[in-house]
N, C-alpha and C positions, 0 to 999 in steps of 0.2 A: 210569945213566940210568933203569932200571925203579924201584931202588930209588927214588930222587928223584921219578920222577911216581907210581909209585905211594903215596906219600907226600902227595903232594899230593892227590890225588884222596882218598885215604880223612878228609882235611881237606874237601871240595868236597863229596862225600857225608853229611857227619857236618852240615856246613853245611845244606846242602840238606835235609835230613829234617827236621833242628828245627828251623828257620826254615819252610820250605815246601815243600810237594810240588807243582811242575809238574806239567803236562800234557807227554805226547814234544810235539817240536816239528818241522814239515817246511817245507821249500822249494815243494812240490807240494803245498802244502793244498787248491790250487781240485780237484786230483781225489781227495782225501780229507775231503769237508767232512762226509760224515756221520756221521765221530769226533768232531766237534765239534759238531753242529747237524743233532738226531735230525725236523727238519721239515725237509731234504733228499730225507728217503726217496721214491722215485717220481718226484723233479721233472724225472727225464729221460726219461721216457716210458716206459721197457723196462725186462726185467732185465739191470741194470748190474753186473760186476764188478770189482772194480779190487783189486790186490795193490801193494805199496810197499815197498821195502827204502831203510834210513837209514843207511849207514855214518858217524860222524862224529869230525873228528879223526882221517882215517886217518894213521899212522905211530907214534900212542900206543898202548902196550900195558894194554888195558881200556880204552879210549873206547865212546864208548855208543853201541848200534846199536839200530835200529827197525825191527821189521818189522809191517805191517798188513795184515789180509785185510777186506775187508767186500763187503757185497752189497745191492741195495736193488730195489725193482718196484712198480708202483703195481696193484691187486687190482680197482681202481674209478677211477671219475672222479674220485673223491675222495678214495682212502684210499691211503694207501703203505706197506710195510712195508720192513724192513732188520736188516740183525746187524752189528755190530763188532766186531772182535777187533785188539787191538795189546798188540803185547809191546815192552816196553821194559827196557834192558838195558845196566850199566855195568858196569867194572871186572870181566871176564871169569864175567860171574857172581854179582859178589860183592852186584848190588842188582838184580833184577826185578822186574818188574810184569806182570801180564798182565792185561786189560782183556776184559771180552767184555758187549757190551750189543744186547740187540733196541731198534729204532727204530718207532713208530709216527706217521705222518701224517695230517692231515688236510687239505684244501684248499680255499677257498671264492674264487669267481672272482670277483673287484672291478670289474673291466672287461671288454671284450672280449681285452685281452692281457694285463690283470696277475692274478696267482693267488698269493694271501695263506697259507700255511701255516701250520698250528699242528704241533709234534712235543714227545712225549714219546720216551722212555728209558730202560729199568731193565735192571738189571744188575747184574753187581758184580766185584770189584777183587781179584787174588790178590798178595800181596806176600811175594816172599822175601828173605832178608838175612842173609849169611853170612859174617862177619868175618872166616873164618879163612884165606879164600883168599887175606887181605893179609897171614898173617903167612908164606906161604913166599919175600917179601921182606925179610922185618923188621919188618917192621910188626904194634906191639900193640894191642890195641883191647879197654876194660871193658865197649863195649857189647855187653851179649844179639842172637843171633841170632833172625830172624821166619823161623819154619818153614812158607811157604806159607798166611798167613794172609787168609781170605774176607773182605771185608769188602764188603754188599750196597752199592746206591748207585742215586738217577734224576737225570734231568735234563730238562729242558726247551729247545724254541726255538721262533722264529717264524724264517720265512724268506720275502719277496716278491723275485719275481721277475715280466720280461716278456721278448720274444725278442732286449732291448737288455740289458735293467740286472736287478741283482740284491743285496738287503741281506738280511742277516740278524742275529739277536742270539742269544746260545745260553750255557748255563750248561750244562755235561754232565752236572757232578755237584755235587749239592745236598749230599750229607752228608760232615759235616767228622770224618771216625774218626780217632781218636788211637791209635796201636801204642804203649801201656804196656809199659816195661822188667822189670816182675812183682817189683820189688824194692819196692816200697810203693804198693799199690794206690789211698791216698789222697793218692799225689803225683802234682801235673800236670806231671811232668815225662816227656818221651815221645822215643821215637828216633825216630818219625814221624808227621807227620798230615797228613789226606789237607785238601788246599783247593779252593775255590769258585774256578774260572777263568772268567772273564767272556770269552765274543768275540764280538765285533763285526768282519762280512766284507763289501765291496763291491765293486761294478767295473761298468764300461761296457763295451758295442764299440760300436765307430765302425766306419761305411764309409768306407775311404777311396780305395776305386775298385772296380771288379768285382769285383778279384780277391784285396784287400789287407783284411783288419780290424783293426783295433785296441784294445787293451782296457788298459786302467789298471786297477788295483784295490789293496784294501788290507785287511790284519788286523790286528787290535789286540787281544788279550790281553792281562788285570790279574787278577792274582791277589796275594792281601792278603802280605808279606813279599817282592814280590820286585817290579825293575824292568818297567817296562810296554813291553810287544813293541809292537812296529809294524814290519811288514811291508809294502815297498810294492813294485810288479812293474808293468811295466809286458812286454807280448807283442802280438807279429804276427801273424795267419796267413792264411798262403800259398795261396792255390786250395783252401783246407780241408782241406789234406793237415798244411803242415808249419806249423811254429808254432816262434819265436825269440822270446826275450826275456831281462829282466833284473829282478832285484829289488833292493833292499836293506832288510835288517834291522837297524831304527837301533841305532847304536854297538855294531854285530856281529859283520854281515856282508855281504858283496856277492856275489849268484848268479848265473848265466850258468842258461836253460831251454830245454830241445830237446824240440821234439814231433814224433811223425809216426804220422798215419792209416793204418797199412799196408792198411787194409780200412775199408768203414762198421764193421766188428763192432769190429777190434784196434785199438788208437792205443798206443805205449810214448812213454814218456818220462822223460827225464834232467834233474838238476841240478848243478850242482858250485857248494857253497860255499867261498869265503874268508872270514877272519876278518879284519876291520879293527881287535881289538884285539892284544895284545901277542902273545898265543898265538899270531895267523893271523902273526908273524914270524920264528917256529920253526923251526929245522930240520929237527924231527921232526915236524912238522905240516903233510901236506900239504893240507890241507882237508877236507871234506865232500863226502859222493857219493849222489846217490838214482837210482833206477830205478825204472821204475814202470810197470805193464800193464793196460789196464784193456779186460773184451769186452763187448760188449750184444748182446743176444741178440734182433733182432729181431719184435716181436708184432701183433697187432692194434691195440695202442696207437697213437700217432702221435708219431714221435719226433721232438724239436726240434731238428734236426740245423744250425740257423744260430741263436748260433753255437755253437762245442764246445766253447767257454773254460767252460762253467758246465751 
């Protein structure tokens, strides 16, 4: 069985690189949006921390795990700052990325409750790739190893938001770097390049009694060589404490979401994916698993505590 998935994977990886390089991907984006959408930063009034672990495809040996740390605070009534860091990680090592970008905001107030965002994002991209951890299966491979390779990078977004609704549009990263195999430097032929991921995030809450709200929402990432994400979740929450819901990721996956406010400061939260393609019918596949922790450190700012979906 290792040998056969690892096989497969080192085909899904060799795929993925020369075709396109993703962005990691979560179940819990709405409390990781300023990995993708650096005009985030500040929009919850305090300093916000949040941490995220991705297990996916548990029961496959080398399935890709994600973890991300970021932090964000607004300085001014206008300005916000932020860091991101995610590391992304398949086939026990054998392909990483590690991400780490500062976020800069700006905000200018449209109405009395909507607030228009501008954000930049620079940064950049360390990529490692080591083939040879596939061959103590069997597995041979003519491609060259990437020895921790930098590559800088920015991005941009706009994000509005009021204490209902919220849209955003966000490119992370602007530069499309190609990892050259150093066998002919004037061949466009490459074991990886980095792409341009477009996203687009929305959602509402509803009242739907004192104690009840409701929020829909959706994301949609396109990136040039691969199919178009869409994400769509819909969640409850409870007296502000606890918060249920469901998503689905077209022709992917279906998620079950659990939240809970232990404090105004701590909220954790859980996902568990299924996969509604062939894979999610596996025996060795018992799905996908996230957790997630996120503290806000109360300030003088004034925090938007209705509602905590955003």
């Amino acid at each position: 069985m290792k040998k056969r998935f690892i096989t497969v994977l080192f085909i899904f990886i060799g795929l993925v690189m020369v075709q396109a390089q993703q962005d990691a991907q979560y179940t819990q984006y709405m409390y990781n949006t300023i990995s993708v959408n650096p005009a985030y930063a500040g929009s919850r009034g305090v300093f916000s921390i949040a941490a995220l672990h991705r297990s996916q495809w548990v029961g496959l040996d080398g399935a890709p795990t994600t973890q991300t740390l970021n932090f964000h605070t607004p300085v001014s009534n206008s300005v916000g700052l932020g860091l991101s860091v995610v590391n992304d990680e398949i086939g026990n090592g054998t392909n990483q990325d590690t991400y780490i970008d500062a976020a800069f905001s700006y905000t200018v107030h449209t109405s009395e409750e909507g607030k228009l965002s501008f954000g930049l994002k620079a940064g950049g991209h360390l990529l490692n790739i080591d083939f040879s951890k596939l061959r103590n299966y069997g597995a041979e491979s003519n491609l060259p190893n990437i020895d921790n390779k930098f590559s800088p990078n920015f991005g941009a977004g706009i994000y509005y938001h009021t204490d209902r609704f919220y849209a955003g549009l966000s490119v992370p990263n602007f530069l499309e770097t190609e990892h050259f195999d150093g066998s002919d430097a004037d061949s466009s032929s490459f074991v990886a390049k980095e792409r341009m991921n477009y996203y687009f995030i929305t959602g509402y809450v509803f009242d739907l009694n004192s104690r009840t709200k409701f929020k829909p929402a959706a994301l949609m990432k396109a990136v040039k060589g691969a199919p178009l994400q869409v994400d769509l979740s819909a969640s409850f929450l409870f007296n502000d404490k606890f918060s249920l819901g469901a998503a689905y990721r077209w022709d992917a996956a279906l998620s079950g979401l659990f939240g809970f406010q232990l404090s105004d400061q701590l909220m954790i939260g859980l996902a568990y994916d299924r996969e509604v393609t062939d894979l999610g019918g596996t025996s060795f596949n018992d799905g996908s698993f996230e957790i997630m922790l996120r503290y806000e450190f109360l300030n003088r700012y004034k925090r938007v505590l209705t509602p905590r979906f955003f």
